[in-house]
N, C-alpha and C positions, 0 to 999 in steps of 0.2 A: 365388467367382470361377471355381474349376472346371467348377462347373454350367453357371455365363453361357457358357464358351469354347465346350462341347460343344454345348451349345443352340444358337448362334451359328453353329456348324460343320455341324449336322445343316439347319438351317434354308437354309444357302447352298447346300447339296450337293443338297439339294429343289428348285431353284432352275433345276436339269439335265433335271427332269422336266416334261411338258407339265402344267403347274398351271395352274389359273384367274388370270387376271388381277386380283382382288381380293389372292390369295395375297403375289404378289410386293408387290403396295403395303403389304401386313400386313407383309411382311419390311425393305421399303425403313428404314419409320416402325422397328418395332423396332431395326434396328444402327444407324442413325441414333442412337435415344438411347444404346442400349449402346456405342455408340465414342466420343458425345460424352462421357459417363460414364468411361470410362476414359481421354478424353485427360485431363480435368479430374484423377483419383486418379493417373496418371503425373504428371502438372504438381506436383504438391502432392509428391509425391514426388522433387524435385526432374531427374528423366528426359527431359530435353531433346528426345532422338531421339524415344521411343515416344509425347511428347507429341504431336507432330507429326505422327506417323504416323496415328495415331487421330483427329487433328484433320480429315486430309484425307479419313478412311475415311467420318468424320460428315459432311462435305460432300459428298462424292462419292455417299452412299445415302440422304441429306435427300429425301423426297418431296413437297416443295415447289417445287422447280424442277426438272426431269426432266433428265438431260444423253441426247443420245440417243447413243449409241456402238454401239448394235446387238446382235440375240441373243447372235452369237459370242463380240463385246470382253466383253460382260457375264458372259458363262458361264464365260471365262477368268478377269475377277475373281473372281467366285463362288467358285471353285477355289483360288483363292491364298491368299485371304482366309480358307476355310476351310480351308489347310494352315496357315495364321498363328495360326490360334486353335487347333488341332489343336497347332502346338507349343508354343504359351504353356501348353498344360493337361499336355504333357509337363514341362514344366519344375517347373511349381508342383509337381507328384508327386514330383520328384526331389526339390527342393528340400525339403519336408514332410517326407521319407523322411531326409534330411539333419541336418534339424533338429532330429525326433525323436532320431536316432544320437546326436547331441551332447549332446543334455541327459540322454540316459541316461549318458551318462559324464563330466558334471559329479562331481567330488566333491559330499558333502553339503553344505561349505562355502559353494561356488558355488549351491545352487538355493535359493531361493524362501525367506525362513522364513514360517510364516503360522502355525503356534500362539505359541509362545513369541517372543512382539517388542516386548516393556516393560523399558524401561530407563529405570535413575533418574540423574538429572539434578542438581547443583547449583545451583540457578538461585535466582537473588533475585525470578523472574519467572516468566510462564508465559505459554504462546499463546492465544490468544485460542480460545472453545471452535469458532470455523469457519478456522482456521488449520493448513495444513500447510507446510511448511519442508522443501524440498530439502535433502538432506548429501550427502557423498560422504567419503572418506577416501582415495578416489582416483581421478586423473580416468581417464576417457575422454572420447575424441573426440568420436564421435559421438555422445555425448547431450548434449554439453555444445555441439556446434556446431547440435544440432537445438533446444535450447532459448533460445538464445540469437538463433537467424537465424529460429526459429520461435515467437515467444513465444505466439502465438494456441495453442499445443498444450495449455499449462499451464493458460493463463485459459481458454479452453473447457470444459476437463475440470473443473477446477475450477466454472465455472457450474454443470454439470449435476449433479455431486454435492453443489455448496451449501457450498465451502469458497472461500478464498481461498488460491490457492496464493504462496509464497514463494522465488522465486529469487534469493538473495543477492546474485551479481555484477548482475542487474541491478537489483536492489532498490538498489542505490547509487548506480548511475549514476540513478534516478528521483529520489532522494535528493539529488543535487546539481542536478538542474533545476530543484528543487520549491525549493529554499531550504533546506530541513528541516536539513540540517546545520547551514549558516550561523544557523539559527534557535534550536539547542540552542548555539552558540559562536561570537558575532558577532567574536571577536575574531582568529578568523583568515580567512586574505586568499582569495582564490580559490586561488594556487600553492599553499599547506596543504593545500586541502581537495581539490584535485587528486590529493595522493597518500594519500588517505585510500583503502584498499580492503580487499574482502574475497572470503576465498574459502568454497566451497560444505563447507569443513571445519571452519569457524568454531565453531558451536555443540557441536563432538565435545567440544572442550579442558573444556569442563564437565559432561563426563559421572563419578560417582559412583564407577561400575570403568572405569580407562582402558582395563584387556584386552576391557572391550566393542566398541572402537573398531574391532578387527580385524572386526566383524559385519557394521559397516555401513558396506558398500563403497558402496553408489549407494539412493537411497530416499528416502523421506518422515518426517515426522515429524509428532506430533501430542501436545498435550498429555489424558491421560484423567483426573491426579487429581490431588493437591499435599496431601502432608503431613508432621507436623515428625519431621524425624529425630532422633536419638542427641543431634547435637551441638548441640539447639534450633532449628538454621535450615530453613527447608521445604525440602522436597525436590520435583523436578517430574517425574511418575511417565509418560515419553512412550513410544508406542505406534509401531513403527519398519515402515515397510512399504518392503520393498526392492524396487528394480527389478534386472533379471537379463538385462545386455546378449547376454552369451552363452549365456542358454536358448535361445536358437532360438525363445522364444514371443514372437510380435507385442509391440508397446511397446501398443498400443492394448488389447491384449486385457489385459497386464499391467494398465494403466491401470482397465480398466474391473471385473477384478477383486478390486484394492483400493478401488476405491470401493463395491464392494459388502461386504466385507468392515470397512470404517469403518459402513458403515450395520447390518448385524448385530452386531457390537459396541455401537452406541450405545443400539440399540433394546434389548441384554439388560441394560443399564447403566440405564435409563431417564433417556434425555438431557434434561438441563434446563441450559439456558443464562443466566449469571448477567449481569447488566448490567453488562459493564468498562471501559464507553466515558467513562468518567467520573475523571479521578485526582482525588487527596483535596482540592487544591486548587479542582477544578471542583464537586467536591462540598459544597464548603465557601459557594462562590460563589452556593448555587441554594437558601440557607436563607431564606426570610421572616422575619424578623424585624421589629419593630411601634419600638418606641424609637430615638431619633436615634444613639444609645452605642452599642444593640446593633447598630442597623442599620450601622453603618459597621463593626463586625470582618466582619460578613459583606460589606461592600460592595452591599449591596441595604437597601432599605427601601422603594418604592412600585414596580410595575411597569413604570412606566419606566425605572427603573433595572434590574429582571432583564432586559428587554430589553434593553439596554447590556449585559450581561455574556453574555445568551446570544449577542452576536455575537460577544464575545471567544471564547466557547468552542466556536463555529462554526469560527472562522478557525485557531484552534490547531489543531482538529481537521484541519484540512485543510494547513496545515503538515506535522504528522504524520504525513497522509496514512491516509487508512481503512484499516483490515484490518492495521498493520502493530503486532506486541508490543512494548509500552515499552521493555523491557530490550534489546531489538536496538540500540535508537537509544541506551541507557543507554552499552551496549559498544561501538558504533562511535567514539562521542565520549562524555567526562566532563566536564561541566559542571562547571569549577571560579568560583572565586571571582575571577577576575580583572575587576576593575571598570574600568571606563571615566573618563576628565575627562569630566565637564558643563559645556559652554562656554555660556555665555547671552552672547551676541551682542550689538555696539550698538542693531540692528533687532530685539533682543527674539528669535528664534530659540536653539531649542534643540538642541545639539549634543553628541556622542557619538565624538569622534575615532576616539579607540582602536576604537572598535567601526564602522573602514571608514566614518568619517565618516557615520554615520547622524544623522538631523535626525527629532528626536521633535514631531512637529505636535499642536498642540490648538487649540482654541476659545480669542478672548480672553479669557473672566471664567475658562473653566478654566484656563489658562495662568498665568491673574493669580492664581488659589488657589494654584498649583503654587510659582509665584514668591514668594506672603507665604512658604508653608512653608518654602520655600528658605532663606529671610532669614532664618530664626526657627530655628535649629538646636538647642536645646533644645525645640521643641515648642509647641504649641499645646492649651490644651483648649478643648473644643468651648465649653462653657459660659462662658468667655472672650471667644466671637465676636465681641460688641457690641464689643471694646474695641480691636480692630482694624479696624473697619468704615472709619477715616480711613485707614489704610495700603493697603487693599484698593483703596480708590477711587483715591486717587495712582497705584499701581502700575497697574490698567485704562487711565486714563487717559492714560496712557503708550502702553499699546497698543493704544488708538482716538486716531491725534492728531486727527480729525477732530472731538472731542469728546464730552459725553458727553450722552447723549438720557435723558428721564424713566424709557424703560423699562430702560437700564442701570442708571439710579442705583434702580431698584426690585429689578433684580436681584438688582444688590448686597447688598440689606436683607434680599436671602431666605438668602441664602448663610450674611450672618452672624446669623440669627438660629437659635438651638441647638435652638429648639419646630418648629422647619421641617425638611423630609428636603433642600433643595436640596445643604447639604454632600457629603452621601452621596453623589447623584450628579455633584456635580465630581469627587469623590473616587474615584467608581466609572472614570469618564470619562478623570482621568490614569492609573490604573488599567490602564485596557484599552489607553490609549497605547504604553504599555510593555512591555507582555503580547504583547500582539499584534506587537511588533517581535522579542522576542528571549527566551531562557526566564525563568521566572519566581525559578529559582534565584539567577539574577542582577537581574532585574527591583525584584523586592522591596526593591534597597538605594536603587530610583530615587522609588519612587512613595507616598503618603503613608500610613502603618499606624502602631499602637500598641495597646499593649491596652487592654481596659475600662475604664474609669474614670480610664485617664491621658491624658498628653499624648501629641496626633500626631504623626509627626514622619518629617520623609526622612532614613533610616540613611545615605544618604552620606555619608563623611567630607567635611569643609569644604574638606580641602586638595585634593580632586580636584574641586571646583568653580573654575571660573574664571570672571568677569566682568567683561567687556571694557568 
């Protein structure tokens, strides 16, 4: 910056000499962009006045439209313009001069740490390995009003290093546009989920030494390792890069020298990234399996049915929302066991009161699976099918009054026949109805499971069913 003002300065003061006529159009086009350039970095810097300034200065010396004002008026700009840049390059020296002063009389406390910045963690969890996580243990202003009125600062830097950065406060407010809350705990209302919040101190209270807490006033976080401690539980071994409002060094510069500092770290670690985008239940979902028994613990058995499930496990994902660590969402809310009435309607819909009157939609012959289940609260085994194939058809029929056509009543015969996979996928199908609406912790007591070789069956209790 200092360089451009004096260049800028020396180039207008040239300007007073009799120069060739190419000269000045070489000087025009130059401050041209150099003032468009800086009204744009004053703009971003939020500076109103010198945006303005520089915006007129870039109009004013555009050599695209000439304004003519004459030698004199011109030479007299030349001169102001270059006492303008002459004192911006006074200031930035002072300032530099300033800056440096101050951070030499930083206690040690106050600067930088950059060896020793691993702390262990209590965590049932860990960050994902391209996750960094804001903390603070105390606020300040200005970085909390620049990341907040400025999010592009984080997710920019974040690109270019190849992390996903993590700002709590507004990682919740995205949290509650996306549904994701309501989606881990359909049971409460929007006023609940209103005062649900968190602050950028959140993740300290599970640190190993609380007296670490005093260390990390403003920074980053990163997970480098995870192993079991003393008292058998893992531990999450994270790597703490501070930022230092009061160094007097640039945010930018701080920025860009932790990012280089994450990449020399990883490279002497030799970074390998493990696949986590998967929890055990999606894991469980993605098994092939070949027999009618086995293929339904997994909920798969031909590829139309992993297709069914790889949407479920699209859409959760996206619920969740990419980039963001389980246990954040684990902490913000805990998924308890609180179930919902299952109201089955005169018109056959399926309802969920408690859970914000949610209405669980299926396909008729899937709906009519869901509903023999319903009926049959001890269970079904598969190998049994043939012997409800009459109750199956009643209950369809019901939900076609239009009647029933040869290919429903074939459907039918595939459903219940126990040498065919069609179960599987009604079963995958209510399944994912469910899944996809709300978590699985609770899900599970909706949709039809049992183990191996027994009977299936909907773990809801009977008395939270209703039918109208």
């Amino acid at each position: 910056m200092k360089v451009l003002y004096l260049s800028l300065a020396a180039m207008l003061l040239l300007c007073l000499a009799p120069m060739p006529y190419g000269y000045f159009m070489l000087v025009r086009f130059v401050a041209a962009m150099a003032f468009g350039w800086l009204a744009y970095r004053y703009y971003k810097n939020n500076k109103v006045a010198a945006t303005w300034i520089f915006g007129m200065l870039a109009l004013l010396f555009q050599p695209f439209y000439k304004i003519a004002l004459g030698r004199t008026v011109w030479n007299v700009i030349d001169v102001i313009v270059a006492i303008l840049m002459i004192a911006l390059f006074v200031m930035e020296q002072r300032n530099g001069r300033k800056d440096k002063s101050s951070f030499a009389l930083l206690s040690d406390s106050d600067k930088p740490e950059i060896e020793e910045n691993t702390f262990e963690f209590q965590l049932e969890g860990r960050l994902a390995p391209d996750e960094l996580i804001y903390v603070a243990n105390e606020e300040d202003k200005e970085l909390t009003e620049l990341f907040e009125k400025n999010p592009n600062v984080l997710d920019g830097w974040g690109q270019m290093i190849g992390f996903h950065i993590i700002y709590l406060p507004m990682l919740i407010k995205r949290l509650k546009k996306k549904e994701v809350l309501q989606y881990r705990a359909p049971y409460l209302n929007e006023v609940k989920l209103s005062n649900i919040n968190i602050g950028n101190d959140f993740l300290l209270q599970y640190l190993n030494n609380p007296a670490d807490k005093g260390k990390m006033k403003h920074g980053f976080l990163r997970t480098e390792n995870i192993h079991r401690g003393s008292d058998g539980k893992d531990k999450a071994v994270n790597r703490f890069y501070p930022l230092s409002p009061k160094s007097g060094e640039p945010l930018a510069d701080q920025l860009h020298r932790i990012g280089k500092q994450i990449s020399q770290e990883r490279q002497r670690r030799g970074f390998y990234i493990e696949d986590k985008s998967l929890d055990d239940f999606q894991k469980d979902n993605l098994k092939i399996q070949t027999d009618t028994e086995i293929g339904f613990n997994a909920q798969l058995g031909e590829e139309s049915t992993n297709d069914l499930l790889e949407e479920v496990r699209e859409r959760i994902a996206k619920l969740r929302q990419r980039g963001i660590a389980e246990y954040i969402l684990e902490q913000l809310i805990h998924p308890d066991d609180r179930l919902s009435r299952l109201v089955v309607t005169k018109d056959f819909r399926i309802l969920l009161p408690d859970y914000n009157d949610m209405e669980i939609k299926m396909e008729p012959l899937v709906k009519a699976v869901f509903l023999l289940f319903l009926e049959h609260p001890e269970g079904i085994l598969f190998k049994h099918l043939p012997n409800y194939r009459e109750e199956l058809t009643d209950i369809y029929a019901k939900l076609r009054p239009s009647g029933m056509s040869d290919k429903a009543i074939h459907s039918i015969e595939d459903v219940t026949n126990p040498l065919l996979n069609s179960i599987n996928e009604k079963c995958a199908r209510i399944r994912s109805a469910f899944v996809g609406q709300f978590d699985d912790r609770m899900a599970k007591h909706y949709y039809i499971d049992g183990p191996r070789g027994e009977a299936k069956k909907i773990a809801l209790p009977r008395d939270l069913v209703v039918w109208e």
